[in-house]
Every structure is written in structure tokens, then in C-alpha cells.
C-alpha atoms as an extended CHARMM CRD file, in Angstrom:
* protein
*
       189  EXT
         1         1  UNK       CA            -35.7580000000       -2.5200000000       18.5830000000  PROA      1               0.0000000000
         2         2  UNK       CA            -34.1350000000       -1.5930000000       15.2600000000  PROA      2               0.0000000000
         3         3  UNK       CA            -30.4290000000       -2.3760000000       15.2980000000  PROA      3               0.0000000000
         4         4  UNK       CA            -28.0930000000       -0.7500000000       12.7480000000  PROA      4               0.0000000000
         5         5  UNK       CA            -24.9860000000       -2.6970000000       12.5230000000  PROA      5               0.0000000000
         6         6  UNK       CA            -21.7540000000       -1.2790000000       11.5420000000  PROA      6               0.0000000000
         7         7  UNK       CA            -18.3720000000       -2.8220000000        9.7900000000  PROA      7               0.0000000000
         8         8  UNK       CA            -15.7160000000       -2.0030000000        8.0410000000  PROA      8               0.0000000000
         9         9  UNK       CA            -13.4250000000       -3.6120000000        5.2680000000  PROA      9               0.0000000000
        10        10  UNK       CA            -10.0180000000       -2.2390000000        4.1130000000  PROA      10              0.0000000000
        11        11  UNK       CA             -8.1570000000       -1.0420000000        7.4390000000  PROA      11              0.0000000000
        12        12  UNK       CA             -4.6250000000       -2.9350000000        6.6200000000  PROA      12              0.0000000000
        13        13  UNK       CA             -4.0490000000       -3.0540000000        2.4340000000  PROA      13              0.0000000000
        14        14  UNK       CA             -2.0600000000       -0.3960000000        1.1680000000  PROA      14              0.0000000000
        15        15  UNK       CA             -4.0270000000        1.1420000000       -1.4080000000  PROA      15              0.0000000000
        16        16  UNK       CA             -7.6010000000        2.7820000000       -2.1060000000  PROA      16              0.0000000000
        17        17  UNK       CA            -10.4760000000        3.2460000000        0.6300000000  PROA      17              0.0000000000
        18        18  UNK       CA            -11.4480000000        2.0950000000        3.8310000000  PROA      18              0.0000000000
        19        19  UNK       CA            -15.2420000000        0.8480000000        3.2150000000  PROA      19              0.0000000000
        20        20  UNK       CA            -17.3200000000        1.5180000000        6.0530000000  PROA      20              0.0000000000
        21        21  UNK       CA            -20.9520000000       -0.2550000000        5.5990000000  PROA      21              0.0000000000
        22        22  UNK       CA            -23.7070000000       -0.1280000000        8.0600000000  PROA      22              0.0000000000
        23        23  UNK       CA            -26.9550000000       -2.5010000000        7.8970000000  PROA      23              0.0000000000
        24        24  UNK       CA            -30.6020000000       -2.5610000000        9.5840000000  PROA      24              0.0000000000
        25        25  UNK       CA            -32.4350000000       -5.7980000000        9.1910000000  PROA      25              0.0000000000
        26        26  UNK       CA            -35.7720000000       -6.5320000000        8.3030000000  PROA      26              0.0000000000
        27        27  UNK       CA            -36.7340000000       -9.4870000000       11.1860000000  PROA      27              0.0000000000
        28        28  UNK       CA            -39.5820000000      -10.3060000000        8.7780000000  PROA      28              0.0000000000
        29        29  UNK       CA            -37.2880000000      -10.7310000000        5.5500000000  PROA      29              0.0000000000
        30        30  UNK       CA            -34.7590000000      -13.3200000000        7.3150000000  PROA      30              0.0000000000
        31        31  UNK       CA            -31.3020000000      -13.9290000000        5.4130000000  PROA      31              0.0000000000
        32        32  UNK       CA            -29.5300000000      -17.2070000000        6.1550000000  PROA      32              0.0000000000
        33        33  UNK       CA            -26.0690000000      -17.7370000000        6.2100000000  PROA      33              0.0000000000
        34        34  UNK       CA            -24.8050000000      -14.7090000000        7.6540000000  PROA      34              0.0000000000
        35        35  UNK       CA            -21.1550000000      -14.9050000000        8.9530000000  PROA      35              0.0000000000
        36        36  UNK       CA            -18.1020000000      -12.9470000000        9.4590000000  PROA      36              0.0000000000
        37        37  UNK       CA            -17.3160000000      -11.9510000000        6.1850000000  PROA      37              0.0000000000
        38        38  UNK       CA            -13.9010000000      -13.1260000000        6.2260000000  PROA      38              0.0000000000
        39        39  UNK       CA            -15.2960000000      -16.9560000000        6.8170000000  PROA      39              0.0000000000
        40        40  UNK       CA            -16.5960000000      -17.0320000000        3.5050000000  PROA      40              0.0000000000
        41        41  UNK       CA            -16.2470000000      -17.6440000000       -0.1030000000  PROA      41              0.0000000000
        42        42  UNK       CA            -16.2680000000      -15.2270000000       -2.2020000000  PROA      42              0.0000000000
        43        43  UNK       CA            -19.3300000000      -16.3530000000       -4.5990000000  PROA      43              0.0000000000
        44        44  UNK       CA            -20.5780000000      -17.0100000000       -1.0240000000  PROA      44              0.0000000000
        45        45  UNK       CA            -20.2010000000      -13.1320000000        0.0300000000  PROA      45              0.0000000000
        46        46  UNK       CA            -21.4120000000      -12.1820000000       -3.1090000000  PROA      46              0.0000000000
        47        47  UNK       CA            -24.5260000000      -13.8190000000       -3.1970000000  PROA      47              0.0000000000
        48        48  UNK       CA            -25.6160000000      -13.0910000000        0.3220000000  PROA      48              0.0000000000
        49        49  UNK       CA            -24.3170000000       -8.8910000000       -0.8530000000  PROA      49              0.0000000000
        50        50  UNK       CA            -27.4930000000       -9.1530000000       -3.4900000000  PROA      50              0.0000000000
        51        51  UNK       CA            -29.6000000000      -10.4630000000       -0.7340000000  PROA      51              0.0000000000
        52        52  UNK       CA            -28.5370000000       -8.1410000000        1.8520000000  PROA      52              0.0000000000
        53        53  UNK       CA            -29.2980000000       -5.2060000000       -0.5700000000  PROA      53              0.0000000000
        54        54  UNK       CA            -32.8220000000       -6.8840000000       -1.5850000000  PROA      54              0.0000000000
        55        55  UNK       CA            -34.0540000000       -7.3550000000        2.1120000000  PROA      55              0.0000000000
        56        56  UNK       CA            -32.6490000000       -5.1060000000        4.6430000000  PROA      56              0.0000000000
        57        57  UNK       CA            -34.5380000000       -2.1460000000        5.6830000000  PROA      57              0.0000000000
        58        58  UNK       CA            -32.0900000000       -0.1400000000        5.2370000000  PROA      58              0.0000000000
        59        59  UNK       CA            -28.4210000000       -0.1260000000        4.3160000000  PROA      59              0.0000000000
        60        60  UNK       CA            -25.1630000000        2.4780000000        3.5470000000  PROA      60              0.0000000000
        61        61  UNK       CA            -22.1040000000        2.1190000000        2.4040000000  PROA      61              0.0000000000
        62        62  UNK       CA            -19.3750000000        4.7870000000        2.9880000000  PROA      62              0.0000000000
        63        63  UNK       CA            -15.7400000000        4.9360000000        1.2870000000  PROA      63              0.0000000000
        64        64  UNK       CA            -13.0740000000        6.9990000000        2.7700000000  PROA      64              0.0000000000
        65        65  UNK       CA            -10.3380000000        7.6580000000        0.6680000000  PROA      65              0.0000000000
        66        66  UNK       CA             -6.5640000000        6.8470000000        1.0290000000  PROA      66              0.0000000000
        67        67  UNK       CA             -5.8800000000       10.9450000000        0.9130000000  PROA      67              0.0000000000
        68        68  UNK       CA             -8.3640000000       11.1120000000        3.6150000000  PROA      68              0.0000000000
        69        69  UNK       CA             -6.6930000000        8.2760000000        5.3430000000  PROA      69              0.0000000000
        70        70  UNK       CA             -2.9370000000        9.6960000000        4.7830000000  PROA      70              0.0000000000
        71        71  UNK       CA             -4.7670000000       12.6210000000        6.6740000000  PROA      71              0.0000000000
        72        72  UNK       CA             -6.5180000000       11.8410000000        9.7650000000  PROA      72              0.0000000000
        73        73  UNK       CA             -5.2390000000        7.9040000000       10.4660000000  PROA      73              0.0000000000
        74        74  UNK       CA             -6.7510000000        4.8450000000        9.5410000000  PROA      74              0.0000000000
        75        75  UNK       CA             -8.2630000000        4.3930000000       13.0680000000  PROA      75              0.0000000000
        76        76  UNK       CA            -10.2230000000        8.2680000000       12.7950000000  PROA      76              0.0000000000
        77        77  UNK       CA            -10.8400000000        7.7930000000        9.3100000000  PROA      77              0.0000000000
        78        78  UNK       CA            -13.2780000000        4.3600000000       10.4480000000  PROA      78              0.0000000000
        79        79  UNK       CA            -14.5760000000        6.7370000000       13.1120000000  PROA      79              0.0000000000
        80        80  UNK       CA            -15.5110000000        8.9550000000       10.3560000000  PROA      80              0.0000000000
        81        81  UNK       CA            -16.5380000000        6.5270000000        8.1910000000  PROA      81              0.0000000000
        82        82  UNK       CA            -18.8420000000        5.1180000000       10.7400000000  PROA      82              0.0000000000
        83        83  UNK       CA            -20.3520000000        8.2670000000       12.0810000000  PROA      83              0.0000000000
        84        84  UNK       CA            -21.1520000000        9.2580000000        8.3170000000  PROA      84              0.0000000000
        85        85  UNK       CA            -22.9280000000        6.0400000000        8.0360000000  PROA      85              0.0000000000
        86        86  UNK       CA            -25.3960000000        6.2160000000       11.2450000000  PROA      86              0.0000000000
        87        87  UNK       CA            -25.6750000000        9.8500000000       10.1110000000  PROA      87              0.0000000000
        88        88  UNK       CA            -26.8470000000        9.1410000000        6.8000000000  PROA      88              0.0000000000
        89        89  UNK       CA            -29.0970000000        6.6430000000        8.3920000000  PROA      89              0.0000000000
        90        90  UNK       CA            -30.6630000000        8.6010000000       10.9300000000  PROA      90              0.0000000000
        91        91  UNK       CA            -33.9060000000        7.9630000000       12.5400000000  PROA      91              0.0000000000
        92        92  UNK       CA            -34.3540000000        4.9660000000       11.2800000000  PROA      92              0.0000000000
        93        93  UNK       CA            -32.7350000000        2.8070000000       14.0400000000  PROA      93              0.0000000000
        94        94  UNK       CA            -32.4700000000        2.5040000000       17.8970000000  PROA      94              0.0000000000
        95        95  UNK       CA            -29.2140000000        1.5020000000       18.7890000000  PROA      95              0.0000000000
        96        96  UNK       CA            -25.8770000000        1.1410000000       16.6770000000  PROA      96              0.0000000000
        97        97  UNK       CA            -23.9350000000       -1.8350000000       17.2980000000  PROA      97              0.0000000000
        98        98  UNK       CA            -20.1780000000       -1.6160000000       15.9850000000  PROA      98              0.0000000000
        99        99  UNK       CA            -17.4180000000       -4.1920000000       15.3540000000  PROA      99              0.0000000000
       100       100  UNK       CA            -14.3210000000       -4.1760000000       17.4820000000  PROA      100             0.0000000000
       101       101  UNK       CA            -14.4380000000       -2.6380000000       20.6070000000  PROA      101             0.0000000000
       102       102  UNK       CA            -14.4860000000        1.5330000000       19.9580000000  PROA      102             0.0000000000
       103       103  UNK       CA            -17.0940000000        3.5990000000       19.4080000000  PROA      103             0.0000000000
       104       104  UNK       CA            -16.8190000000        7.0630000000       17.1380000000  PROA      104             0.0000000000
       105       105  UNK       CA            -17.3300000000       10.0310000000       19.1280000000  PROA      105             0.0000000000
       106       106  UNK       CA            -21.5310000000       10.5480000000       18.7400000000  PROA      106             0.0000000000
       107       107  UNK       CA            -24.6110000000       10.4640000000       20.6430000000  PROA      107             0.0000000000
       108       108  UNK       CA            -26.0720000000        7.5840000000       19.4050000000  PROA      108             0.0000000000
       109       109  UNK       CA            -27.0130000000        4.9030000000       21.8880000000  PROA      109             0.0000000000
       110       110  UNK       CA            -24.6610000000        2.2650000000       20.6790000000  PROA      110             0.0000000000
       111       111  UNK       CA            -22.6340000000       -0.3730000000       22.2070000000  PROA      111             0.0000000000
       112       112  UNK       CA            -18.7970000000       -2.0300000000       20.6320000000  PROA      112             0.0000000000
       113       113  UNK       CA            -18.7410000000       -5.5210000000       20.5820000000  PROA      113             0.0000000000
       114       114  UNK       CA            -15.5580000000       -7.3700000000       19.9630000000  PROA      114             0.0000000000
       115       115  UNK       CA            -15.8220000000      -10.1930000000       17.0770000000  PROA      115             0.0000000000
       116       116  UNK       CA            -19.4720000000       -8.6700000000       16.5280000000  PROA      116             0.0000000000
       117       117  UNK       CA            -19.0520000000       -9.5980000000       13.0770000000  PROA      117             0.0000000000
       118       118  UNK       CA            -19.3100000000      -13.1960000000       14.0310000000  PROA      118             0.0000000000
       119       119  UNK       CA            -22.2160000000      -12.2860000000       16.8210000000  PROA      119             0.0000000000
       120       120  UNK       CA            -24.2820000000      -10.4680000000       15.7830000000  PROA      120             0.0000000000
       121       121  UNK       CA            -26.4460000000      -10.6270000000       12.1140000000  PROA      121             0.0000000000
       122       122  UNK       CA            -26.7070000000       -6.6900000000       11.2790000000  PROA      122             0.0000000000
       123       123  UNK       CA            -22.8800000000       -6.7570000000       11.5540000000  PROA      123             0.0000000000
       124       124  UNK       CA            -22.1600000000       -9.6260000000       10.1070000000  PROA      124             0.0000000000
       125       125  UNK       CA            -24.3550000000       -7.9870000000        6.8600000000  PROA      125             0.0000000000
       126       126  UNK       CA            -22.1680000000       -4.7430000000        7.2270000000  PROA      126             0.0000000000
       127       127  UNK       CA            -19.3160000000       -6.8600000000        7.0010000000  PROA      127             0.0000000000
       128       128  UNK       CA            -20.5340000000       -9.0190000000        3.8370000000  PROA      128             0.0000000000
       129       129  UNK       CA            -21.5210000000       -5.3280000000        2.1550000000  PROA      129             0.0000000000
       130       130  UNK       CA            -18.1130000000       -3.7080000000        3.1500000000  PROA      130             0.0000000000
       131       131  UNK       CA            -15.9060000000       -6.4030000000        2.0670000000  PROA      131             0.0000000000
       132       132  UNK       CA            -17.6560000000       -7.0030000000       -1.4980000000  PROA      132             0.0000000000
       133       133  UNK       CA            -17.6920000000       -3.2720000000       -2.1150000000  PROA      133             0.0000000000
       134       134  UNK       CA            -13.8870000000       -3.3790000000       -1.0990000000  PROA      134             0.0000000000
       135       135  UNK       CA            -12.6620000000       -6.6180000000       -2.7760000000  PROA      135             0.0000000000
       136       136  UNK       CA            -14.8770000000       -4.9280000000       -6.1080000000  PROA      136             0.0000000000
       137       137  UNK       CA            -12.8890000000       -1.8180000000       -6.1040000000  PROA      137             0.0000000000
       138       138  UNK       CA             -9.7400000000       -3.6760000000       -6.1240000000  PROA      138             0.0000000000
       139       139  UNK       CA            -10.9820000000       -5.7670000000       -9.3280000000  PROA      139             0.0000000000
       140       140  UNK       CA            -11.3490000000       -2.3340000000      -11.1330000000  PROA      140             0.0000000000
       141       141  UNK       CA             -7.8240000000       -1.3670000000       -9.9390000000  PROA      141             0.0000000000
       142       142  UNK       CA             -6.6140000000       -4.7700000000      -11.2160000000  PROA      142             0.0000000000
       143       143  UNK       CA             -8.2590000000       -3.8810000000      -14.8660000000  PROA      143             0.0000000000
       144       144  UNK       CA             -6.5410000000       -0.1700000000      -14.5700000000  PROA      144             0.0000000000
       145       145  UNK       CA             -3.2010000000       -1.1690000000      -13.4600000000  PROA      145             0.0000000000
       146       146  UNK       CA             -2.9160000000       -5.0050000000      -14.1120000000  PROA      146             0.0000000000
       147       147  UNK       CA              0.9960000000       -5.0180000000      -13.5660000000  PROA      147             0.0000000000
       148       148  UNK       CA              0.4880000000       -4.5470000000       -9.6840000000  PROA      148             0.0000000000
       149       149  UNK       CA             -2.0170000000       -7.9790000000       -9.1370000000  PROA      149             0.0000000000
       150       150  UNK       CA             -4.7460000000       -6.3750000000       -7.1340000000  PROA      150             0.0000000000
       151       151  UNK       CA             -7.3120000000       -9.2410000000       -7.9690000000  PROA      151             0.0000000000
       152       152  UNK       CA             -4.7630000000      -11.3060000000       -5.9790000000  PROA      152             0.0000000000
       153       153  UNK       CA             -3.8290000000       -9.1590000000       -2.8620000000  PROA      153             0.0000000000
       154       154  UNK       CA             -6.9690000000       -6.8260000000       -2.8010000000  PROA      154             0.0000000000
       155       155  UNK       CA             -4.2240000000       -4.6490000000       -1.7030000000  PROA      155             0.0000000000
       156       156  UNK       CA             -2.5420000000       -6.0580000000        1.3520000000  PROA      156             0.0000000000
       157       157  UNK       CA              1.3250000000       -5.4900000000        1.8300000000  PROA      157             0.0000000000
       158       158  UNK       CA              2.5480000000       -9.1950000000        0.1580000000  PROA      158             0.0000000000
       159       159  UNK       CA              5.8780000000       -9.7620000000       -0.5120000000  PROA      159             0.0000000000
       160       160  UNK       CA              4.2570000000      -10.0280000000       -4.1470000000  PROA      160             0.0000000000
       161       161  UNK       CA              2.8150000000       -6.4000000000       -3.7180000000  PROA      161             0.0000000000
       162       162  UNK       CA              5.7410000000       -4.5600000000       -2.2220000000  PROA      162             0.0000000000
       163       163  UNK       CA              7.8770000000       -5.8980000000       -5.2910000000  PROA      163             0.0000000000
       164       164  UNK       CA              5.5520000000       -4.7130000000       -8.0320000000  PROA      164             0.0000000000
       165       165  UNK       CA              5.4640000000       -1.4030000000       -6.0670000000  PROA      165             0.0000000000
       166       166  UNK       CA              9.3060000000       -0.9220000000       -6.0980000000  PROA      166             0.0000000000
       167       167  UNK       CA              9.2450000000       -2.1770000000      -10.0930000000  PROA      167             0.0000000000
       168       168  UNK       CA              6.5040000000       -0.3580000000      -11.0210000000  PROA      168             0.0000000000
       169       169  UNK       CA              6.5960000000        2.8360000000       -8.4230000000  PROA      169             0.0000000000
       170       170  UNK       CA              3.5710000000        4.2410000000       -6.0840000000  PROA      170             0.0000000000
       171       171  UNK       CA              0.3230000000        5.0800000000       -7.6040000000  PROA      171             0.0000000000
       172       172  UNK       CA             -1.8960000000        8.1130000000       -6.9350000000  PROA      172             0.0000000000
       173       173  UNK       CA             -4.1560000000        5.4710000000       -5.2060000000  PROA      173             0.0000000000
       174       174  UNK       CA             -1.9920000000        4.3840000000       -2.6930000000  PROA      174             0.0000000000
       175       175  UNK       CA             -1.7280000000        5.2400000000        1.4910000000  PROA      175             0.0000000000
       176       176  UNK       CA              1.4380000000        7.2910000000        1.3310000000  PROA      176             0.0000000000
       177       177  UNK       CA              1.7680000000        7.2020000000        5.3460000000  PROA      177             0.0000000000
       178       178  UNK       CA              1.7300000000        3.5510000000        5.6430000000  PROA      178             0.0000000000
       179       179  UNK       CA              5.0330000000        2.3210000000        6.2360000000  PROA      179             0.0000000000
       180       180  UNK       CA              6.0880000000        0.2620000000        3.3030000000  PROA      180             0.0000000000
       181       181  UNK       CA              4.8250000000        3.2810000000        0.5510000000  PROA      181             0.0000000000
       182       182  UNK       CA              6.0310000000        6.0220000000        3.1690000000  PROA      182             0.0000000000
       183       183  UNK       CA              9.7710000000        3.9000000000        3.2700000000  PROA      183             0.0000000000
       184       184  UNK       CA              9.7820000000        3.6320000000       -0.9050000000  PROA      184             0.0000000000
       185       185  UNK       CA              8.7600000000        6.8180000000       -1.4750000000  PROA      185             0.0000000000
       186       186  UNK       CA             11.5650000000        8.2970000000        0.7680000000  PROA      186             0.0000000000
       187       187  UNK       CA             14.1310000000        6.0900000000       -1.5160000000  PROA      187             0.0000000000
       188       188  UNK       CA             12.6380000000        7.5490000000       -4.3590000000  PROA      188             0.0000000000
       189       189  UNK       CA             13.4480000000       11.2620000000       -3.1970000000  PROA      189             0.0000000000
């Protein structure tokens, strides 16, 4: 049975896209070290991101942007995210496993496993591809904008990052319906 696990990286920072990354593994081409992506290093996830890429069968990764976000939620924009990733994948697996514990509204025989990105391997490989492509989009925001410290934060609400927002205002880039941009931006009207 092919399984097509499915993570996500990005649902609490403040700024840019949720990354939504879904991952079919070749049992023949084994990868060790495969872990929740948060348990690692970064050279660590990086590594194992070129590997993953080299010797899964098959492999997406999905952004959805913080205007999209702003519009539909963070939780529907995963859903999205997640359906446009089995989608794009289709008929080349036979069930979808997904971290956490909902499920996007499709007919896909699939099954939400809480922690799955410590349980099973095709998430934890979705994981390790979702957070790299996240964690690389901040480092280009950190060479646009340097003033705000994204190679720090990778966008999470810090004390840091909510004072460089309020010194150096809101970018385009940022979630404007999260509460600490929504709450500066109404000061700023």
C-alpha cells in the first residue's frame, strides 16, 4: 500500500505562507533518521530535505499565501493546502495519512493521526520538506527586509518581532487578521 503523508509548517508565525508538503516513500530507497521535524537540527533537516527529494516516489510542496490566509483562516487554508497536495498527487497513492487529527473535506481514503509526524515516516518526510521550504522563505525575507530578524524568528510573534513591527510598520507580507498585526494596524489608522 502506497501511503502519501501530509504536513504542514507555518500555521502560528505572523508573516508569509503556510507550507503544506505531502510525501510517498519508496520502501526500497529507505531514508534513516526521519523524525518530527521540529526534533531536529537544522543542518539535520536540511540534509535529510536533499534526501527526501532524491528518494521518494513522489513528493509536493504547496504554499498558501498570507492574503489567502487573511481570507479563508489558517485552519481552511491547511485544508486547502492539503487537498491541493493529494490532488496534485493523484493516483499515485492509496491512502493519505495527515498530521493532527482533521481531515480536509475529500474523498480520499485517509485517516488523521495525532503526533503523526513523530509516527509515522511519510509524515515525518512532509514535515522535514515543509519546514525547510518554510524556514528558507524566511531567510529570503531576512535578506529583503533585514531590519525585522526573520533568520531569527522565522516569523513567530517574539517580543523581538512585535517590536521591529511597531518600529518598522507591517509589511505587504504579513497575516493582517492575526491578532498582533490586526491590533497595530488598527493603531496605525
Amino acid at each position: 500500500m502506497l501511503i502519501l503523508g501530509i504536513d504542514e509548517a507555518g500555521r502560528g508565525p505572523l508573516v508569509g505562507p503556510v507550507v503544506v508538503a505531502g510525501v510517498i516513500l519508496d520502501v526500497k530507497n529507505k531514508i534513516k533518521g526521519l523524525a518530527d521535524s521540529k526534533k531536529l537540527s537544522s543542518k539535520r533537516r536540511e540534509a535529510l530535505c536533499v534526501e527526501i527529494i532524491e528518494k521518494a516516489k513522489a513528493y509536493s510542496i504547496i504554499e498558501v499565501s498570507a492574503e489567502e490566509i487573511d481570507k479563508m483562516n489558517i485552519l481552511q487554508a491547511t485544508m486547502y493546502g492539503m487537498k491541493k497536495v493529494a490532488d496534485s498527487l493523484l493516483g499515485q497513492f492509496d491512502k493519505v495519512l495527515v498530521d493532527g487529527n482533521r481531515l480536509p473535506l475529500w474523498s480520499y481514503n485517509s485517516e488523521a493521526i495525532i503526533k503523526g509526524d513523530t509516527k509515522i515516516a511519510e509524515i515525518s518526510a512532509a514535515s522535514i520538506l515543509a519546514k525547510v521550504h518554510r524556514d528558507n522563505i524566511c531567510l529570503e525575507y531576512a535578506k529583503q527586509f533585514p531590519e525585522y530578524g526573520f533568520d531569527k524568528h522565522k516569523g513567530y510573534p517574539t517580543k523581538e518581532h512585535i517590536e521591529k513591527i511597531s518600529e518598522f510598520g507591517v509589511l505587504e507580507i504579513y497575516r493582517k487578521t492575526y491578532k498582533p498585526i490586526a491590533e497595530l494596524l488598527k493603531r496605525k489608522i
